[in-house]
C-alpha positions as CSV (number, residue, x, y, z in Angstrom):
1,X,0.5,-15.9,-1.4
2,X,0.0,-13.0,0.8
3,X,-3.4,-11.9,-0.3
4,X,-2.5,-8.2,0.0
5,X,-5.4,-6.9,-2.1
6,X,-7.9,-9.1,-0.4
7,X,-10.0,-8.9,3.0
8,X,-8.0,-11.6,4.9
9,X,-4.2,-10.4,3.9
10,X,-1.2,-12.7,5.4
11,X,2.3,-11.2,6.0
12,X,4.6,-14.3,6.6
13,X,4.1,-16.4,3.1
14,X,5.8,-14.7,1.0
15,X,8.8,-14.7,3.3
16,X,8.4,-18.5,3.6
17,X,9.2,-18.7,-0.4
18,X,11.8,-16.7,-0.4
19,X,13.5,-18.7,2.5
20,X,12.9,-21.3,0.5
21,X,14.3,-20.2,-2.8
22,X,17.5,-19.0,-1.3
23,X,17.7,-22.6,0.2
24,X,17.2,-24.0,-3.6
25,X,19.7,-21.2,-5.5
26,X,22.6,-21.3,-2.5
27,X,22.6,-24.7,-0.7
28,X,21.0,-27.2,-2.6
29,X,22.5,-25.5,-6.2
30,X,19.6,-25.4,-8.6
31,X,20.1,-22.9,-11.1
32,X,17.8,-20.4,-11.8
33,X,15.9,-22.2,-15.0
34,X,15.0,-24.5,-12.6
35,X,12.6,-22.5,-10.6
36,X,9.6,-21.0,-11.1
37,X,8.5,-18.7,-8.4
38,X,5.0,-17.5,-8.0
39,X,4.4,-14.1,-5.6
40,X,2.2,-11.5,-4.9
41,X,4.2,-8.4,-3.9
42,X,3.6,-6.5,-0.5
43,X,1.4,-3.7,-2.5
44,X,-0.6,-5.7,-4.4
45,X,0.9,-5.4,-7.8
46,X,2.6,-8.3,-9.3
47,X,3.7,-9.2,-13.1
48,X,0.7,-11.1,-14.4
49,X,2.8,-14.2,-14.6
50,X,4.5,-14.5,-11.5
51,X,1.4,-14.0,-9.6
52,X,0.6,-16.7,-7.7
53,X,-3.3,-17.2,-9.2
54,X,-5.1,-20.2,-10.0
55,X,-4.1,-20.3,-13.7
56,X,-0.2,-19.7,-13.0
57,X,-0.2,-22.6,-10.1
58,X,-2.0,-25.0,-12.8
59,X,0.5,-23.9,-15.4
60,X,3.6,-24.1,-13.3
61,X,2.2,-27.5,-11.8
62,X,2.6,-28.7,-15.5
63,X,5.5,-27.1,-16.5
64,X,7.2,-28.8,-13.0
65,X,6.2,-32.4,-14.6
66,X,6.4,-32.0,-18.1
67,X,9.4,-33.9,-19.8
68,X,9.8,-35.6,-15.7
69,X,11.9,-38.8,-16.4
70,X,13.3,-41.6,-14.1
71,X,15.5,-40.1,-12.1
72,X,14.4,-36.5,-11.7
73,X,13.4,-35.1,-8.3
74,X,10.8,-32.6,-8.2
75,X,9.5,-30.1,-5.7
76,X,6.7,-27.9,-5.4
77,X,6.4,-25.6,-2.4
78,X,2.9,-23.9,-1.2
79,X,2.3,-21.3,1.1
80,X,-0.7,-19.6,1.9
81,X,-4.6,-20.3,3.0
82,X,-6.3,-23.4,3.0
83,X,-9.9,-23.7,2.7
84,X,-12.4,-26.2,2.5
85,X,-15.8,-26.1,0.7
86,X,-18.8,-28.7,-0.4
87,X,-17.4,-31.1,-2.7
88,X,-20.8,-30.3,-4.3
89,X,-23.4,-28.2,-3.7
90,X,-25.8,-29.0,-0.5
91,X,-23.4,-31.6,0.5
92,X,-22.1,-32.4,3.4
93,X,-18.9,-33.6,2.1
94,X,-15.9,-31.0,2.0
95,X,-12.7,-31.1,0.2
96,X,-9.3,-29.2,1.1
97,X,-8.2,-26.5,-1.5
98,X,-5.4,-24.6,-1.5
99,X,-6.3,-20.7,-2.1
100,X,-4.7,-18.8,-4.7
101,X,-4.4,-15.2,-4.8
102,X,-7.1,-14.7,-7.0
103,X,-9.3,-16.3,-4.9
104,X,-12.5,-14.0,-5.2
105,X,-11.8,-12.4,-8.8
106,X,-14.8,-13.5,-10.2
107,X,-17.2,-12.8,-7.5
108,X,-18.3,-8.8,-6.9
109,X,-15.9,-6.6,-5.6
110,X,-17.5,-6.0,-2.0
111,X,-18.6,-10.0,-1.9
112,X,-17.2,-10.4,1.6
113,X,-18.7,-7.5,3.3
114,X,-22.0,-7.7,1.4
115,X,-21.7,-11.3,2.9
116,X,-21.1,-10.1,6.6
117,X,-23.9,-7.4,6.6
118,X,-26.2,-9.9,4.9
119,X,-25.4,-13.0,7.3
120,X,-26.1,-10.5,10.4
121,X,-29.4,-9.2,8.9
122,X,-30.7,-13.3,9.0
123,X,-29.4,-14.1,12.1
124,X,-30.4,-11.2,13.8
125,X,-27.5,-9.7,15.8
126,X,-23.6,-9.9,15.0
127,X,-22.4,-12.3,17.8
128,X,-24.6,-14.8,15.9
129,X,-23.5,-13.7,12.7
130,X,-21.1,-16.7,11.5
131,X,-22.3,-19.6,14.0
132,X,-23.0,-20.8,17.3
133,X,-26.3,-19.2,17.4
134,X,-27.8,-22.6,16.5
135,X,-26.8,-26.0,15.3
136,X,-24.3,-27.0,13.1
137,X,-26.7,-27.2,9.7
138,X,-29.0,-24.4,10.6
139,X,-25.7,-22.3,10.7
140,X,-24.0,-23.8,7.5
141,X,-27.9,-23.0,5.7
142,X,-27.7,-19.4,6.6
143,X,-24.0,-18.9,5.6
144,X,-25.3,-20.4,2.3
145,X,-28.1,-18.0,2.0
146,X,-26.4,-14.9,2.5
147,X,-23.5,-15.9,0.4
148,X,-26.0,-16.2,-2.8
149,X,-27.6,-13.1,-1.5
150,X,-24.3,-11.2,-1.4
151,X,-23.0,-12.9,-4.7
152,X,-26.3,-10.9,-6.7
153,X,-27.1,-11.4,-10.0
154,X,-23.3,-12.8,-10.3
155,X,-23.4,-16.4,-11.0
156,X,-19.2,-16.8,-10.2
157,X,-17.7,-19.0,-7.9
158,X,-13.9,-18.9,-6.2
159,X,-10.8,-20.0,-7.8
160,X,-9.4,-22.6,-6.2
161,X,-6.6,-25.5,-6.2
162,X,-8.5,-28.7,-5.4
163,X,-6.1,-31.0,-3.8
164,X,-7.3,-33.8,-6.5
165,X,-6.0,-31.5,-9.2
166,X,-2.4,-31.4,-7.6
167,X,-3.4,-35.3,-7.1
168,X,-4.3,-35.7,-10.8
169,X,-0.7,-33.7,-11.5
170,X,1.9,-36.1,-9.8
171,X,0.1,-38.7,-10.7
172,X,1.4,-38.3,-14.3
173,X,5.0,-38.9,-12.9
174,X,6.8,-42.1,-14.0
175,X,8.4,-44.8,-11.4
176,X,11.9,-43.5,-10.0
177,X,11.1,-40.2,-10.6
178,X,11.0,-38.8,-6.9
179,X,8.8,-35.6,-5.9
180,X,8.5,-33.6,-2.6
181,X,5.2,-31.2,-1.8
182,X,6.0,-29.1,0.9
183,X,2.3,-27.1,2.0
184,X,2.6,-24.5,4.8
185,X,-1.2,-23.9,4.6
186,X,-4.8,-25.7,6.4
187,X,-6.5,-28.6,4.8
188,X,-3.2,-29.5,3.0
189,X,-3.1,-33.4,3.3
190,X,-3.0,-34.6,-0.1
191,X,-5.9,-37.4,-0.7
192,X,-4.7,-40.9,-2.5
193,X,-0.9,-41.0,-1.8
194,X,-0.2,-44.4,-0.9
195,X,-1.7,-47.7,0.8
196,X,-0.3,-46.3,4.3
197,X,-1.1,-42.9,3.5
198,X,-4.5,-42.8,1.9
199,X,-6.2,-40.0,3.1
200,X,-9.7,-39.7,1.5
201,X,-10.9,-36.9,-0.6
202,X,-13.4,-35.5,1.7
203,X,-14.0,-34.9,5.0
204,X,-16.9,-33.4,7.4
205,X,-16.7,-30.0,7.9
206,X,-14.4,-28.6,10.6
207,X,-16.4,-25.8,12.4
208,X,-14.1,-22.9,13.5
209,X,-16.8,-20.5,14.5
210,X,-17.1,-16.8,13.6
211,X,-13.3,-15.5,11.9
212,X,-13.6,-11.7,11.8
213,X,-10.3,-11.4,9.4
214,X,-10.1,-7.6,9.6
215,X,-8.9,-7.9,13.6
216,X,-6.7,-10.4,12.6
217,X,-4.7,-8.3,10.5
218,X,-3.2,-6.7,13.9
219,X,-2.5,-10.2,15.7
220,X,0.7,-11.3,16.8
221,X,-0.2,-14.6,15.3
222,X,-3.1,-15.5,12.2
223,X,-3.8,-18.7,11.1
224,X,-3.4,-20.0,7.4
225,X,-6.9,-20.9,6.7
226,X,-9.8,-18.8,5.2
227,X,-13.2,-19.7,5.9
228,X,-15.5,-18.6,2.8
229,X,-19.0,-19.2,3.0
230,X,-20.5,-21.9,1.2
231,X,-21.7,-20.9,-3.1
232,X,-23.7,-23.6,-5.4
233,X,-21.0,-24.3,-7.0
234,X,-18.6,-27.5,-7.8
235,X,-15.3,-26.2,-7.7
236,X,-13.6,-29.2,-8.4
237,X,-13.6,-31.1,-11.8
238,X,-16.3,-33.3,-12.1
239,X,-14.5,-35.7,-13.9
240,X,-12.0,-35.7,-10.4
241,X,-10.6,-38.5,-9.3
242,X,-9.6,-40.3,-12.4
243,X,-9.4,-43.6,-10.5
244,X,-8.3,-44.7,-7.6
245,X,-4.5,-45.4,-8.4
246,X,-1.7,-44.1,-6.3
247,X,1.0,-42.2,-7.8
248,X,3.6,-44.0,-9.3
249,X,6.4,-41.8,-8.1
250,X,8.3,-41.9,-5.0
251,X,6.2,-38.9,-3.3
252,X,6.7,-36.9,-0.4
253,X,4.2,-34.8,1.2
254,X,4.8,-32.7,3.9
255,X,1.8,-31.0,5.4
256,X,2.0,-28.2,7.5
257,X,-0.7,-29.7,10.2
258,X,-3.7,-32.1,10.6
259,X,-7.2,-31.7,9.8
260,X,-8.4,-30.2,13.0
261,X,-5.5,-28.5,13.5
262,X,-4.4,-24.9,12.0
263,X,-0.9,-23.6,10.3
264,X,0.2,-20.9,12.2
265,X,2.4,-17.8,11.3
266,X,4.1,-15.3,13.6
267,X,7.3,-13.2,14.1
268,X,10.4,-15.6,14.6
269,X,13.5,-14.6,14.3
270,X,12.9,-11.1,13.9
271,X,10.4,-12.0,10.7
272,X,7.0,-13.2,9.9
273,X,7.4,-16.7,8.9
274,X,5.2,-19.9,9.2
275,X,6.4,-22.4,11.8
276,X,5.9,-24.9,9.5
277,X,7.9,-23.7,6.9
278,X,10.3,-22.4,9.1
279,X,10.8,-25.7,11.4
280,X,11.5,-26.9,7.7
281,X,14.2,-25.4,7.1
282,X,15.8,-25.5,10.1
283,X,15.1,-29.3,10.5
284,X,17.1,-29.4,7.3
285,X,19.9,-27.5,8.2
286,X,20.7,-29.0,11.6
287,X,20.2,-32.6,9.6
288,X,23.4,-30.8,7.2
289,X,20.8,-30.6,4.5
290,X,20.8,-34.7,4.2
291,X,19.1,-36.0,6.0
292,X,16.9,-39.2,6.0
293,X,13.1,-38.9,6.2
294,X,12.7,-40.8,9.7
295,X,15.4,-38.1,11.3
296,X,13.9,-35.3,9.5
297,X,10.8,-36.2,11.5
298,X,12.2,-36.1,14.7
299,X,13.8,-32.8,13.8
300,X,10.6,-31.0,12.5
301,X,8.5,-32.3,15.4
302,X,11.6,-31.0,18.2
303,X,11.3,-27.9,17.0
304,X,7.8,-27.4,16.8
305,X,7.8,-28.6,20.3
306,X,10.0,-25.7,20.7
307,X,7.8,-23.0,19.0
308,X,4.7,-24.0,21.4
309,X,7.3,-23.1,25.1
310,X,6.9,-19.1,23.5
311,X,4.2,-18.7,21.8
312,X,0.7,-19.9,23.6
313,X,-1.8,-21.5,21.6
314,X,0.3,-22.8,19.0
315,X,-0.9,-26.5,18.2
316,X,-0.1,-27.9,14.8
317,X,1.7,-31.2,14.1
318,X,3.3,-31.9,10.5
319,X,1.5,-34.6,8.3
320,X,4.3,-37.2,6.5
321,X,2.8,-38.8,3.5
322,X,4.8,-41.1,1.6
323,X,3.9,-42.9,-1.7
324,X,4.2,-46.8,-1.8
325,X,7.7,-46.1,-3.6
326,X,9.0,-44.2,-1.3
327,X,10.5,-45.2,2.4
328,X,11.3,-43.9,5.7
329,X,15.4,-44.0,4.4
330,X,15.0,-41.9,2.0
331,X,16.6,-38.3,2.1
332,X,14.8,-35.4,2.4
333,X,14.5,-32.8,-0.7
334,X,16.8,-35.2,-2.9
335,X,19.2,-33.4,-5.8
């Protein structure tokens, strides 16, 4: 998703999925029932199916596993923002989300500047506005404040993909089935894989300080993660986790950087792309498009090695996640 109706709009994600559809219809040969794209177009209007929103990622996240038998291999690509919010109100336990497009659709139109004039008017000057003009909590309480206060007599919240959902989704795949997540977007690593991969659920909040999105929309290079101010709302399903199984399936899930860290996009190539996404793909090619896992790591990290010689700044490492079926031999992006 590029966001291109919202405050924080991205340029490079919707060239990352078309990247990786060509690799899917003209290399790897899946036909075109085999693919479901979701995209937002550059001016903001997109058929109301093939956006990618919250209800159309849920929806295509069944239709990829529905009928899945032993022997199928599976992949779901995301690129976009990641966020993280309160895994419930007032706590101080986040969870990662990934961000659909219609993010903010049931909050008021003019929710995120309401916010920003709001958030100014408690902490008494702009430079303050958004943190470091106290502690930690006494900034996360006044972010909270002004988001209700900006949010009116609206009692919405934000739309977004909890990472247990997706979770909750492959874990209805059967042994031998094999399935790849590929996530070019912050707070992406995928709770509950496996015993050597078991990543909890939630995590204490990563401070980034204050964001002002609207100067990033002229930067050379914007990062892939929105920070949204905290509402008193759950927003993801109570009845989340089910248990505390791993997936059954051989699962591989690559993450476009750690926790700390942030997903980067810039011009490469002559196009905005995200070096995750595109390090990727070119880690596939250069393997000849088989390759086993354990060399398709030393590929991906070479060439993000390479990225960071020309473009300052740039420090994100790939996350690896495998499931307890699934093993370091294995090729990448299996047909």
């Amino acid at each position: 998703a590029n966001y291109t109706s919202s405050h924080a709009p991205l340029k490079g994600c919707a060239n990352d999925i078309w990247n990786m559809q060509c690799l899917l219809r003209y290399t790897l040969l899946y036909s075109a029932d085999q693919i479901r794209v979701l995209i937002d177009s550059s001016d903001g209007r997109s058929r109301s199916d093939r956006a990618p929103t919250k209800a159309n990622i849920m929806a295509g996240l069944q239709w990829l596993v529905a009928d899945a038998k032993p022997g199928d291999n599976l992949l779901f690509i995301f690129s976009g923002y990641g966020t993280q919010h309160p895994r419930s109100p007032g706590s101080d336990k986040y969870e990662g989300y990934l961000v659909p497009s219609d993010f903010a659709e049931d909050l008021p139109a003019n929710f995120f500047e309401a916010y920003a004039e709001q958030l100014e008017k408690n902490t008494g000057s702009p430079q303050n506005a958004g943190g470091g003009g106290g502690s930690a909590a006494d900034d996360d309480k006044q972010q909270a404040s002004a988001a209700v206060a900006a949010r009116g007599a609206s009692k919405g919240g934000y739309r977004l993909v909890s990472l247990l959902e997706v979770h909750d989704v492959i874990s209805q795949l059967p042994k031998r089935c094999h399935a790849s997540l590929v996530l070019d977007s912050c707070y992406s690593i995928l709770p509950g894989v496996g015993p050597e991969s078991n990543c909890p659920a939630t995590f204490k909040k990563v401070y980034r300080g204050k964001v002002e999105y609207d100067k990033l929309r002229d930067f050379i290079s914007r990062p892939r993660f929105l920070e949204m101010p905290p509402l008193p709302v759950q927003h993801t399903p109570p009845h989340l986790p089910r248990s505390n199984a791993f997936p059954a399936c051989s699962l591989h899930c690559f993450s476009g950087c750690r926790l700390k860290e942030w997903c980067a996009e810039f011009p490469i190539e002559g196009t905005v792309q995200g070096a995750f996404s595109w390090a990727f793909l070119k880690a596939l090619a250069q393997g000849h498009f088989h390759c086993g896992l354990y060399q398709f790591q030393q590929l991906l990290s070479q060439l993000l090695s390479g990225l960071k010689v020309h473009f300052q700044g740039l420090e994100q490492l790939a996350v690896f996640q495998l499931s307890e079926a699934a093993s370091l031999q294995d090729v990448v992006l299996k047909t």
